[in-house]
Every structure is written in C-alpha cells, then in structure tokens.
C-alpha positions as CSV (number, residue, x, y, z in Angstrom):
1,X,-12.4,83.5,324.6
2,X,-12.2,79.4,325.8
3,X,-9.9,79.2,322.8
4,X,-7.0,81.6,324.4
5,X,-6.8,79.7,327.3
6,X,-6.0,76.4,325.2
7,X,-2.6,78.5,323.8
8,X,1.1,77.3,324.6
9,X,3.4,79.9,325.8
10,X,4.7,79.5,322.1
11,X,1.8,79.9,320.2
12,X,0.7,82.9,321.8
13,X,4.4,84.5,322.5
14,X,4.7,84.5,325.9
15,X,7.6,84.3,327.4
16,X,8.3,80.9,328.9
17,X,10.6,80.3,332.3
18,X,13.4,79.5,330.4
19,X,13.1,83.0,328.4
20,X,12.6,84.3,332.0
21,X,16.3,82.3,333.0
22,X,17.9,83.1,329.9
23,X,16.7,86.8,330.3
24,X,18.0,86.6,334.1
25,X,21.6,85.2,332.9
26,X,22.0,87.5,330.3
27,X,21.3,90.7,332.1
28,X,22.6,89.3,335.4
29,X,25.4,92.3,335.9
30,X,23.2,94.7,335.0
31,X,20.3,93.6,337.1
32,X,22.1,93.2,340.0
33,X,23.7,96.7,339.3
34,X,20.4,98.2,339.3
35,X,19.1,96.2,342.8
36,X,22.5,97.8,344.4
37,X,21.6,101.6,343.0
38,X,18.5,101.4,344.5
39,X,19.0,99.3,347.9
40,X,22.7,101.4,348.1
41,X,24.0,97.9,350.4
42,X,25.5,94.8,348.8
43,X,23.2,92.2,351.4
44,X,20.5,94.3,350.6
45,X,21.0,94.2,346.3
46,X,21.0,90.2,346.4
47,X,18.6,89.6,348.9
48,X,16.1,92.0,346.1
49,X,18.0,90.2,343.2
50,X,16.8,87.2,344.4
51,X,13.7,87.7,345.2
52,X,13.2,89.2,341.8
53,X,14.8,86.0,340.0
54,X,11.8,84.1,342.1
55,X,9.3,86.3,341.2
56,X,10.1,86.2,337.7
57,X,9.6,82.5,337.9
58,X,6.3,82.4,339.4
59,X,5.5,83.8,335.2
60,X,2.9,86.1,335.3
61,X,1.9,86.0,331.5
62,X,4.4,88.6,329.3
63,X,4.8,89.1,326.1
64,X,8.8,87.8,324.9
65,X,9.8,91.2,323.9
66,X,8.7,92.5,327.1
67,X,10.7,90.0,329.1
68,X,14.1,92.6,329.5
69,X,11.8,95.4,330.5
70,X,9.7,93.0,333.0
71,X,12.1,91.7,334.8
72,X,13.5,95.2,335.5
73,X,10.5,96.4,336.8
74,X,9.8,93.4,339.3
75,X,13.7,95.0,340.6
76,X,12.4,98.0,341.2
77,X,9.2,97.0,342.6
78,X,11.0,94.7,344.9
79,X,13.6,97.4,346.0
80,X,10.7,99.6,346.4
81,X,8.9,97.2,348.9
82,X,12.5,96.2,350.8
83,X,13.6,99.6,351.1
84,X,10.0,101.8,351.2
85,X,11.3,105.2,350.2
86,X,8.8,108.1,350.7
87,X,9.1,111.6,350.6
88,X,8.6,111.9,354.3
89,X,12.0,110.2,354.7
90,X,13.5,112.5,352.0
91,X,15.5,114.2,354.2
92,X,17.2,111.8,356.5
93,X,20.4,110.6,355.0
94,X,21.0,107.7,352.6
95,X,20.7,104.3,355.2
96,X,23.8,103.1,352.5
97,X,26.3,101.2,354.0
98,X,29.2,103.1,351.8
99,X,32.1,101.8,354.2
100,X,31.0,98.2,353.1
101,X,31.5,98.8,349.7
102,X,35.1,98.8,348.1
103,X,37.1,102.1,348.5
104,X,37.8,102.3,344.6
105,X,34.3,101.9,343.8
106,X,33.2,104.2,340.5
107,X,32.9,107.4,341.5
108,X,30.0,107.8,339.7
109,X,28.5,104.4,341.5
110,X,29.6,106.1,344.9
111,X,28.0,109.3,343.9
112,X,24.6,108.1,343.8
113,X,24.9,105.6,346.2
114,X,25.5,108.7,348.4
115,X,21.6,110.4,347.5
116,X,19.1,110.0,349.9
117,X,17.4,107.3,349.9
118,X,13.6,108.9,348.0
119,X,15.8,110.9,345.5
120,X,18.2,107.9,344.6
121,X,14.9,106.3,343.9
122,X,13.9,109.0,341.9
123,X,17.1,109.7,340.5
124,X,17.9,105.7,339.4
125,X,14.0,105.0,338.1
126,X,13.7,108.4,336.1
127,X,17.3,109.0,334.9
128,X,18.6,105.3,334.7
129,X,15.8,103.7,333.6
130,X,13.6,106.6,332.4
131,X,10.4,105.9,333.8
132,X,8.1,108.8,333.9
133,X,7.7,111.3,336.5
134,X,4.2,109.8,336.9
135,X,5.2,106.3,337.2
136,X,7.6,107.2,339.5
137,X,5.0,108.4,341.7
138,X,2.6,105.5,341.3
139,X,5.7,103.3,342.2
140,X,6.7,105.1,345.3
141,X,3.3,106.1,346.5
142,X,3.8,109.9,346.6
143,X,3.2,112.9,344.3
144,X,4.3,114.1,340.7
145,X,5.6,117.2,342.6
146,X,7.6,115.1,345.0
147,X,9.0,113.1,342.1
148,X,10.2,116.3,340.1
149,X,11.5,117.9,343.3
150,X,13.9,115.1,344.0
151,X,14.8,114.5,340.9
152,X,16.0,118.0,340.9
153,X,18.0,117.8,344.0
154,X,19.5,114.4,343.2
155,X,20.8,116.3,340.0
156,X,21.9,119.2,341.1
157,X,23.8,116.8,344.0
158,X,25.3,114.9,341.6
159,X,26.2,118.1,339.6
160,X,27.9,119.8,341.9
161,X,29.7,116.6,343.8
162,X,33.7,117.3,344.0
163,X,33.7,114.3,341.5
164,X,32.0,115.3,338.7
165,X,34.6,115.3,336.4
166,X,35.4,111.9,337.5
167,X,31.7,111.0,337.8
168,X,31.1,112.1,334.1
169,X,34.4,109.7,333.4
170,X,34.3,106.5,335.0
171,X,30.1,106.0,334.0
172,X,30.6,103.4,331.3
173,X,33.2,101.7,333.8
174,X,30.3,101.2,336.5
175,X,29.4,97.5,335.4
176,X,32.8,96.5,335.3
177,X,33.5,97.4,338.9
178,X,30.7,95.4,340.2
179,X,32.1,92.2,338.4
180,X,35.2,92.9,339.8
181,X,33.5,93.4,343.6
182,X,31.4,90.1,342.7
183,X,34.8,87.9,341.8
184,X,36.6,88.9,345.2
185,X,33.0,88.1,347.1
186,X,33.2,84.7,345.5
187,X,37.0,84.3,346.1
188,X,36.7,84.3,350.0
C-alpha cells in the first residue's frame, strides 16, 4: 500500500493539471453550453464554468480517460449547488433570464432554457448527458419518482412547444450559436 503513494501522476495514469487544462480548452464550448442549460442565465453559466475550471484544478485523483466525463460532472455538481433545484420548486417558473439572451438564440436552446428550473435539471442531466434516473436523484437530493416525473413533463413540454419542428432542426446548430453570443460578449 506505501508503494502507491510513491506513484507519479504518469506512472499510475492519472490525469495531471495540464490534462485537466487541455481537457478544459478542448471542451470549452461545450462545457460552458452545458453550465448555461442548467443555470438558464449567461452571469450565472460563467460564474459555474469558473468555478468548475478551479475545481478541476484542485485534482482530486482521476483516471485520464475519465478526465471528459469528470469535468462534466464537477458542472453539474456546481450548477446543482448555485442554482439548488428541488422538486418543491418544480412548479414555480424557470428563474431564466430569457430577455438577456440574444433574440435569435436556437430554438431548441430557448426551448429548454424555458423548463422549470427542477425539470431542466432533470431534463439536461438525464437526456443531455444521460445520467440515470437514480443519479439524478442522488444529485439533486429528491426521489426516483420525482426524477421520472419531470423528466416526463420536460418532454412532453418540449414536445408540444410551437417550435418543435424548429426545435428538432436547429439542435446540432446549438454550439454554434453560443460561440457566436461569446464573440459579440468579447467584442464590447
């Protein structure tokens, strides 16, 4: 057991910080994409962003092919803690800040962004990222019956939206738009 603690990074495969950067910069877009689902407000998305980059950093030991996948879930667990959705709050509307966001956002973005708050959750963490009902509940603290529920509703929202065709449409466009909204941030 004393000789595991004599390893490098390397010579166990751990990932070392500058995986954890290099992971970070690659999946920047998409990360931050994922922090904006979930928080549904542009201050809110990098504040969790960048608390997630520094979280990341502190390097609790993961394996290098696990470094994608962890870094995703420290988003979500951060967005979790920022925004505390619950099922008690499930049917109060989305806190979003919509009118902040550009008016030719995806429709598929706005869509979602639209959910209240405990079934976007549900909706981003099981559907997006397809985490299991049950880790959704551990995650947000509530039952596999609340989970299922609003992952229900938030599909049957989305289903019946007056977008849906266009939802369906402008998905693979979503990351795009966000690089777009990122390059006119930067401009002013």
């Amino acid at each position: 057991m004393r000789d595991m603690e004599n390893f490098t990074p390397v010579a166990t495969g751990y990932a070392t910080r500058a995986d954890v950067c290099r992971t970070f910069k690659q999946d920047m877009k998409s990360l931050y994409l994922l922090s904006l689902l979930l928080t549904a407000e542009q201050h809110s998305a990098e504040r969790c962003f960048e608390s997630s980059l520094g979280d990341c950093m502190d390097l609790r030991p993961v394996f290098k092919e696990w470094a994608h996948s962890w870094t995703r879930r420290v988003v979500v667990q951060n967005a979790v803690r920022m925004s505390r959705p619950a099922m008690n709050n499930a049917d109060k509307a989305s806190p979003s800040h919509l009118s902040s966001l550009p008016s030719e956002l995806n429709p598929a973005l706005r869509a979602v962004l639209r959910l209240n708050i405990f079934e976007r959750f549900v909706f981003v963490m099981s559907v997006l990222e397809g985490y299991s009902d049950r880790e959704c509940s551990v995650l947000l603290r509530s039952s596999k019956r609340d989970v299922v529920d609003a992952k229900r509703k938030a599909l049957e929202h989305l289903g019946t939206t007056s977008e849906t065709n266009e939802f369906l449409r402008a998905s693979p466009q979503a990351e795009q738009q966000f690089a777009m909204m990122d390059n006119r941030q930067r401009a002013t």
